[in-house]
C-alpha positions as a printed Julia matrix, in Angstrom:
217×3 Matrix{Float64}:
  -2.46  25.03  346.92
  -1.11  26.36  349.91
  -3.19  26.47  353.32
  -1.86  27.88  356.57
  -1.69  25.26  359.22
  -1.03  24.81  362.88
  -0.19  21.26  363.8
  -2.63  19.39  365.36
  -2.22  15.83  367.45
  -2.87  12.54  365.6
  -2.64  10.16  368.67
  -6.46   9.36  368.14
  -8.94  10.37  365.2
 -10.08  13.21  367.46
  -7.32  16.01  367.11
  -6.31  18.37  370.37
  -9.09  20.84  371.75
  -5.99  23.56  371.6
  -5.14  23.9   368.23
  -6.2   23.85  364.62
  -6.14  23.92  360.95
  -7.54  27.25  359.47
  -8.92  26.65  356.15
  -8.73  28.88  352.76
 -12.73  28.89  351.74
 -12.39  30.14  348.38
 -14.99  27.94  346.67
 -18.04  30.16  347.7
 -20.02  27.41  348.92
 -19.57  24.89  352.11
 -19.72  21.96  349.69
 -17.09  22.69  347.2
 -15.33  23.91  350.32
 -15.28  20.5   351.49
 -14.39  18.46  348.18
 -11.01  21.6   348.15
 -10.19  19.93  351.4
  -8.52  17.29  349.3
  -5.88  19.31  347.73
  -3.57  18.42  344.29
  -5.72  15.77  343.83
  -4.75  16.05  340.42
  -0.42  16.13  341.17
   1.1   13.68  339.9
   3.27  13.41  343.15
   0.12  13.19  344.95
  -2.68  14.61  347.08
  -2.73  16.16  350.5
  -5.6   15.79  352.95
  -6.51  18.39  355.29
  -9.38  16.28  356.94
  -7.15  14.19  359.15
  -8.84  14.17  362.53
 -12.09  14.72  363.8
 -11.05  17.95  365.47
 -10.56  18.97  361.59
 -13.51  18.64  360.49
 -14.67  20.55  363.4
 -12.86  23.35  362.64
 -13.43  22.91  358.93
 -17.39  23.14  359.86
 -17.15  25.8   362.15
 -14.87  28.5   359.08
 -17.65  27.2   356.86
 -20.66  28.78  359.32
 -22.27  25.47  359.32
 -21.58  25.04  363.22
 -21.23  27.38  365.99
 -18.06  27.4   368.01
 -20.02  25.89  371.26
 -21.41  23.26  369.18
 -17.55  22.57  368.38
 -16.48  22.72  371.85
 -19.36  20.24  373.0
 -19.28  18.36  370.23
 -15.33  17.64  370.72
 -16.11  17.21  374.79
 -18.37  14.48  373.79
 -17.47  11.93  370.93
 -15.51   9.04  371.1
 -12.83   7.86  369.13
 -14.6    5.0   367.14
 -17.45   7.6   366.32
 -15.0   10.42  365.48
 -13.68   7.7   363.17
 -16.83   6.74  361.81
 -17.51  10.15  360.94
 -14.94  11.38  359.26
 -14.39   8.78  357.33
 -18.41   9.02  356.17
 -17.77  12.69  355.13
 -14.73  11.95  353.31
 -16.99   9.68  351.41
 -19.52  12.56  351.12
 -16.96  14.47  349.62
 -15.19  12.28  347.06
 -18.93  11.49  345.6
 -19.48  15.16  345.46
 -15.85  15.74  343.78
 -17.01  12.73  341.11
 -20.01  14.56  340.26
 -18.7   17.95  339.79
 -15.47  16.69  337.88
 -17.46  14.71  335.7
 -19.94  17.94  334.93
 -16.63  20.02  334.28
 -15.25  16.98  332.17
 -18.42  16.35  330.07
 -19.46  12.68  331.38
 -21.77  11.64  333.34
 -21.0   10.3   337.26
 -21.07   6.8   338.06
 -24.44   5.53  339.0
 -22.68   4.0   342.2
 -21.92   7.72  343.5
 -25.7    8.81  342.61
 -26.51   6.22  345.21
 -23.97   7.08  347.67
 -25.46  10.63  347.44
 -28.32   9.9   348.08
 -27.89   7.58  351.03
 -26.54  10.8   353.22
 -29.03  12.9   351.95
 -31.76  11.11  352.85
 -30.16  10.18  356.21
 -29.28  13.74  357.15
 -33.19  14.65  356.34
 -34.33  11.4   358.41
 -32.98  13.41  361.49
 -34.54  16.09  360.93
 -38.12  17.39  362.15
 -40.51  20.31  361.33
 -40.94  22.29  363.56
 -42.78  25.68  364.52
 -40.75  28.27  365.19
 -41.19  32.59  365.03
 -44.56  32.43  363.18
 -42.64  29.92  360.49
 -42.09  26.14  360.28
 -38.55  25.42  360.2
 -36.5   22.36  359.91
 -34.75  21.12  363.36
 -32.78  18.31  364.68
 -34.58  15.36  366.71
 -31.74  15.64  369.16
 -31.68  17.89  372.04
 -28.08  17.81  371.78
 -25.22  18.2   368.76
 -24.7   14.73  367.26
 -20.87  13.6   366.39
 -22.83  13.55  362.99
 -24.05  16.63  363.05
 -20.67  17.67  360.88
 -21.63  15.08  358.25
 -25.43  15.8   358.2
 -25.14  19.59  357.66
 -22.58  19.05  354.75
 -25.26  16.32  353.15
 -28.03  18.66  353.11
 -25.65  21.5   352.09
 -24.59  19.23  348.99
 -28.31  18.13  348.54
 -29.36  21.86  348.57
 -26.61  22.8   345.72
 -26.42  19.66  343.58
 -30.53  20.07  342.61
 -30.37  23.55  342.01
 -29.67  25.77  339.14
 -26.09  26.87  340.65
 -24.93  23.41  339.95
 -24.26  25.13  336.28
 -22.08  27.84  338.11
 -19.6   25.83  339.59
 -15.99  25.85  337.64
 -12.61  24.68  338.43
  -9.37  26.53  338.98
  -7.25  26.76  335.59
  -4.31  25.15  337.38
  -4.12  21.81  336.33
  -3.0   20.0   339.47
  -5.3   22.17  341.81
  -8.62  22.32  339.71
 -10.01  23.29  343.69
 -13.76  24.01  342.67
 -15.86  27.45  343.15
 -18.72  29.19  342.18
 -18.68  31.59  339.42
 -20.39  34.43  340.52
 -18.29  36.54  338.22
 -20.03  39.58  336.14
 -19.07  37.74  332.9
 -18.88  34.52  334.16
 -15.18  34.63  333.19
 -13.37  33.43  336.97
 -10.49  31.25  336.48
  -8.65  30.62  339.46
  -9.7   29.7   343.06
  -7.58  32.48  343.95
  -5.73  34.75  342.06
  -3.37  35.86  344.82
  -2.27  31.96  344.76
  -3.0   30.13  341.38
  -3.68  33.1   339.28
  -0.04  34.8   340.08
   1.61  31.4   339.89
   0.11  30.14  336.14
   0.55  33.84  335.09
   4.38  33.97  336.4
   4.88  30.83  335.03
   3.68  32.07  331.17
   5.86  34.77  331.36
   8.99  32.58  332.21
   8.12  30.38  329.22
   7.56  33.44  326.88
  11.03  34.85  328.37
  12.74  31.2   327.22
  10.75  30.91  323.87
């Protein structure tokens, strides 16, 4: 899979306030978004990782519409390296339980019991910092701290997963046809009949490669 890039600075786990990684968001939902962000994990030569600094995941949050972009310039002002460390490494966890369930529901197993509890250890943690609150003649869910949490990027994503992995969609989600990309989505198709997490990218590429194997045959 191919994502546009601009380099970013890896002297710390924080990234550079100037620039950033812009992110293809094909899967239709922030948290298959987020297991994509792993890409060829399936290669054989290997995977590439597009979560590499904090500032990343930043920018990942903010394309997904979990975050808004002052949260992302406070939240950047703010952390540390050793929690900007912390926390990406606790979403990359997030993510590759997430990626075990959903490959093992698209491979017919079941997921290891060990990622169930995983799972559920940010899920419950992302709800524990959360109140109830009243709010336009409606309770609503807000966070206990007055300002963003460093975690804030990791608890939005665990309540994102929680909300999708417990509902009905969870029988919606495919994987692209490509064999080394397999980058998850929702199939919201009429027929239910979507095969590629983008056609202008894995869809031309599988098809172009058919035809150059029917040309040889």
């Amino acid at each position: 899979m191919v994502s546009t890039a601009i380099p970013i600075s890896l002297s710390n786990g924080i990234g550079s306030a100037g620039q950033g990684r812009i992110f293809e968001l094909v899967g239709g939902h922030p948290l298959l978004d987020l297991v994509n962000t792993l890409d060829w994990r399936f290669r054989e030569e290997g995977s590439e990782e597009f979560l590499e600094t904090y500032k990343d995941l930043l920018d990942f949050a903010e394309q997904s519409q979990l975050i808004a972009p002052r949260q992302t310039r406070r939240m950047l002002r703010a952390v540390n390296e050793s929690a900007a460390h912390r926390v990406l490494a606790s979403v990359k966890e997030l993510r590759e339980g997430a990626a075990n369930v959903f490959y093992s529901l698209l491979d017919g197993a079941a997921p290891a019991a060990a990622t169930i509890k995983t799972l559920e250890k940010y899920f419950r943690s992302a709800r524990d910092h959360q109140r109830l609150t009243w709010s336009d003649g409606r309770l609503v869910w807000d966070w206990t701290e007055a300002d963003p949490s460093p975690e804030l990027v990791l608890w939005l994503p665990s309540l994102s997963a929680a909300h999708l992995m417990t509902s009905e969609d969870m029988q919606r989600v495919r994987a692209c046809g490509n064999a080394e990309c397999r980058w998850l989505f929702l199939d919201t198709s009429k027929n239910h009949t979507r095969r590629w997490c983008d056609m202008r990218i894995c869809g031309n590429r599988m098809k172009a490669r058919r035809f150059k194997a029917q040309r040889r045959g």
